[in-house]
ZABADREN-154142 format. One record per residue (C-alpha): residue number from 1; residue in one letter; x negated, y, z negated. Coordinates in pm, whole numbers, padded with zeros to 5 digits. Each point is the difference from the previous one (the first is absolute). Example, Ala and Ser with C-alpha at 12.3 -4.5 7.8 and 13.67 -1.06 7.14 Angstrom:
BEGIN
MITOR num residu   east  north     up
MITOR   1      A -01230 -00450 -00780
MITOR   2      S -00137  00344  00066
This chain:
BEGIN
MITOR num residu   east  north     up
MITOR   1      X -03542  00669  02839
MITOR   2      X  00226  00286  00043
MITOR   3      X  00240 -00180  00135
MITOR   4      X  00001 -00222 -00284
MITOR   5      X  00059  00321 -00247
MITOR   6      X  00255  00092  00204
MITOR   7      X  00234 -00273 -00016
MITOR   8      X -00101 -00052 -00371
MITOR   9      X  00134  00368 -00050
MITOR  10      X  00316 -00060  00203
MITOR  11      X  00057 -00346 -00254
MITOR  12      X -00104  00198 -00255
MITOR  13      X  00229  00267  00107
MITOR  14      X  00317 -00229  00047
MITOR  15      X -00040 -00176 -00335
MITOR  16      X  00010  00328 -00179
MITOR  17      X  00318  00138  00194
MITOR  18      X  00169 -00328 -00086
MITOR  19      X -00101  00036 -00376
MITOR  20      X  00075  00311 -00062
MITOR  21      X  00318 -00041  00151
MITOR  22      X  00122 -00314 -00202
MITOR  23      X -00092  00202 -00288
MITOR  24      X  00168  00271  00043
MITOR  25      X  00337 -00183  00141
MITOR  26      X  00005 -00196 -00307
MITOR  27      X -00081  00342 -00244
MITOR  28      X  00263  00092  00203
MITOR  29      X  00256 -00232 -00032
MITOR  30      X -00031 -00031 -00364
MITOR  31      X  00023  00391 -00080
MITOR  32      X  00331  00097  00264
MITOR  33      X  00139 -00336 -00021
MITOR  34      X  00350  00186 -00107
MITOR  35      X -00019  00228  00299
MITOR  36      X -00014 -00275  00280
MITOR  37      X  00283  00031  00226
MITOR  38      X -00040 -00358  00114
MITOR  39      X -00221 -00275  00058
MITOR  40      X -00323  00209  00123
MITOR  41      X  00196  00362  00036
MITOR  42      X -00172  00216 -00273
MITOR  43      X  00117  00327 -00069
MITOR  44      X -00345  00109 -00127
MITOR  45      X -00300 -00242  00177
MITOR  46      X -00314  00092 -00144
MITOR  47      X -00172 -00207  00274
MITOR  48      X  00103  00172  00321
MITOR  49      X -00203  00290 -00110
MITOR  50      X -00286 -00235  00001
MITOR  51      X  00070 -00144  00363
MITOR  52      X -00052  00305  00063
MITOR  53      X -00321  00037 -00161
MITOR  54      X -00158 -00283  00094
MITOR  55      X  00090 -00002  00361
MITOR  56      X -00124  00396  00045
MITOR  57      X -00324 -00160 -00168
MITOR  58      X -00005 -00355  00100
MITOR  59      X  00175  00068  00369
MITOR  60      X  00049 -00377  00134
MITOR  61      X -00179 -00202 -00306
MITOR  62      X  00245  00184 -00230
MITOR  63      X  00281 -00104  00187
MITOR  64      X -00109 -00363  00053
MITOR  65      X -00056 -00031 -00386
MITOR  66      X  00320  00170 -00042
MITOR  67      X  00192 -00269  00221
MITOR  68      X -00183 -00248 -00159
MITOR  69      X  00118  00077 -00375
MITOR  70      X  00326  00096  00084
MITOR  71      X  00049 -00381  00163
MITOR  72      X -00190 -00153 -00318
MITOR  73      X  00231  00184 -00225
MITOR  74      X  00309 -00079  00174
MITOR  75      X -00176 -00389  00070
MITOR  76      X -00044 -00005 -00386
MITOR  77      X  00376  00077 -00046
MITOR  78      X  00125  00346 -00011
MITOR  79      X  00195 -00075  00270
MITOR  80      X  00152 -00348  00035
MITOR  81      X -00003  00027  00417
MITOR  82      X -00086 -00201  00305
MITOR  83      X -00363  00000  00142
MITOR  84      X  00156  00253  00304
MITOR  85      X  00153  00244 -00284
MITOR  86      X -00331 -00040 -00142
MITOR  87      X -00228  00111  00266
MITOR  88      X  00255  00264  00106
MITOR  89      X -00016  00218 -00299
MITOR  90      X -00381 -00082 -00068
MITOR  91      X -00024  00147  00337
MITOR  92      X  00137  00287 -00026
MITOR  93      X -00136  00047 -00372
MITOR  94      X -00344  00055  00226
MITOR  95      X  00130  00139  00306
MITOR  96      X  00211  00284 -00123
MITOR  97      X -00273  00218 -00210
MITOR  98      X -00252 -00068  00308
MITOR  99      X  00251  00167  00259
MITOR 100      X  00054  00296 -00257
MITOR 101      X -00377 -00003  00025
MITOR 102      X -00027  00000  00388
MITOR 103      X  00314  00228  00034
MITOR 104      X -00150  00265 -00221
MITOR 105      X -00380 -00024  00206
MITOR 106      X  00081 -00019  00344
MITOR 107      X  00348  00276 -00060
MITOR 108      X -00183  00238 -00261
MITOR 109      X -00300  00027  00105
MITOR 110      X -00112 -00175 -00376
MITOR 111      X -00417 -00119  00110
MITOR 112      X -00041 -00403 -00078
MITOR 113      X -00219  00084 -00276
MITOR 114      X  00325  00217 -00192
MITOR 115      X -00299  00329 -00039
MITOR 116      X  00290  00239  00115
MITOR 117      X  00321 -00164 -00163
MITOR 118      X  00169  00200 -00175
MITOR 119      X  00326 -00009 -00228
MITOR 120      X  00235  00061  00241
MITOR 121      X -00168 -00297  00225
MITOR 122      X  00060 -00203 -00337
MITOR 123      X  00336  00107 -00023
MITOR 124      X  00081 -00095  00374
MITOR 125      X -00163 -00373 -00066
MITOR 126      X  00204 -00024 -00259
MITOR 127      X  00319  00049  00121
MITOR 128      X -00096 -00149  00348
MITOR 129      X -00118 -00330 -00184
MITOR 130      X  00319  00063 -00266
MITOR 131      X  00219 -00028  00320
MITOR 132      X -00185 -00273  00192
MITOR 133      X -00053 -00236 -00310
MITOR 134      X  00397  00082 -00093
MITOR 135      X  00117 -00032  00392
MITOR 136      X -00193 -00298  00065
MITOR 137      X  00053 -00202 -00325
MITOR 138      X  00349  00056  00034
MITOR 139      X  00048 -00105  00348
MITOR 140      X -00186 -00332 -00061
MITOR 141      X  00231 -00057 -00322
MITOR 142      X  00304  00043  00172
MITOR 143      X -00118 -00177  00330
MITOR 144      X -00114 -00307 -00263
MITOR 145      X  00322  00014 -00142
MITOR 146      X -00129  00105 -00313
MITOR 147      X  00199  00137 -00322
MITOR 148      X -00238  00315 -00022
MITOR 149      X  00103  00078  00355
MITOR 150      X  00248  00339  00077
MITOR 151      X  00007  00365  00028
MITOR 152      X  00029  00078 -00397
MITOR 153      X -00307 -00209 -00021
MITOR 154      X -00220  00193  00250
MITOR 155      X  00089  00274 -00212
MITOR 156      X -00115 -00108 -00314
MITOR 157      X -00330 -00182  00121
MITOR 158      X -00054  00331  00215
MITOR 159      X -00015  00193 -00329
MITOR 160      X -00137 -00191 -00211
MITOR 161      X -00277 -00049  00267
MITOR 162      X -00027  00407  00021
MITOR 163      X  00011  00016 -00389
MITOR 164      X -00231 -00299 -00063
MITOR 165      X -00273  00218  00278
MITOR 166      X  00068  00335 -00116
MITOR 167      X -00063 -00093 -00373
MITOR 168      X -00305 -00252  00107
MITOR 169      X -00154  00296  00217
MITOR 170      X  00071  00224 -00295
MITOR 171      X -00188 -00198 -00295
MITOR 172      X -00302 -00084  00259
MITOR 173      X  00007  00383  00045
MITOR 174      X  00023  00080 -00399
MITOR 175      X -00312 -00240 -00080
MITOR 176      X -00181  00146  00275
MITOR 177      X  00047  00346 -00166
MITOR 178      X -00052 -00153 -00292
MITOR 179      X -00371 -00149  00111
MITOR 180      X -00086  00313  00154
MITOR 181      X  00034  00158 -00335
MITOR 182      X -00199 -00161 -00229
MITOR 183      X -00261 -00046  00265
MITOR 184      X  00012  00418  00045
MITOR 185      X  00043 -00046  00414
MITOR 186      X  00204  00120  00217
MITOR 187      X -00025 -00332  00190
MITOR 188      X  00057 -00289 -00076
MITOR 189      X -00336 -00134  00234
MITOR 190      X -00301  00238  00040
């Protein structure tokens, strides 16, 4: 039986990261849809800040539902691509947050539960998944041979990825203050 509640956590688990995700990359799209640099290069992505999020949370489910949506979305069109282009960046839509995850645990010294993070391990996730999402998009564009490919690209998508987390991180933070307040608590969870 537990077994059973696992795995129905885990699916559960998955089909929320993939959700959420689609959600917010559409939200996304449709409110910075002057500040794309190209085809998938943002200069403000609202949903790398919930990569993030989910994968410090979800750890492997979050990534698999992340991978998941991000080969739906481009399967329902975003991108016009081959399957392999496909897979590639849906790959690496999971993959990147959950090394920023790993890097920050095993380096920092961050517990698996997140008790002792703390803003500046935030702040070092971010930037390490800003640069790994930017780096590793960017090399699969340009070894695809696509037109979002190229060094002023990796700029822009590493920015907007460190924008889109930074102000994510910062509204999570802001409704969690928020919360705290009208429940008269200083935490969040007693």
């Amino acid at each position: 039986m537990l077994s059973y509640r696992a795995s129905s956590q885990f699916f559960f688990e998955i089909i929320l990261s993939a959700t959420l995700y689609m959600a917010f990359f559409y939200f996304n799209q449709a409110i910075t849809a002057p500040l794309e640099a190209a085809k998938g290069v943002n200069w403000i992505f609202l949903p790398a800040g919930l990569r993030i999020f989910l994968t410090l949370i979800l750890d492997y489910s979050g990534a698999i539902g992340l991978a998941i949506a991000s080969l739906l979305i481009n399967y329902i069109g975003f991108y016009e691509l081959d399957l392999t282009s496909t897979l590639g960046i849906a790959i690496i839509c999971g993959v990147a947050p959950l090394l920023g995850r790993h890097f920050v645990i095993h380096n920092l010294k961050v517990q698996a539960d997140l008790s002792n993070i703390s803003m500046k391990h935030l702040l070092i996730i971010i930037i390490a998944y800003s640069l790994l999402s930017s780096g590793l998009h960017q090399l699969w564009f340009v070894s695809r041979g696509l037109d979002s490919g190229g060094w002023n690209h990796f700029i822009a998508m590493f920015c907007g990825d460190l924008a889109g987390s930074i102000l994510f991180v910062a509204v999570i933070k802001y409704g969690i203050d928020l919360v705290k307040g009208r429940l008269g608590r200083d935490n969040l969870i007693e």
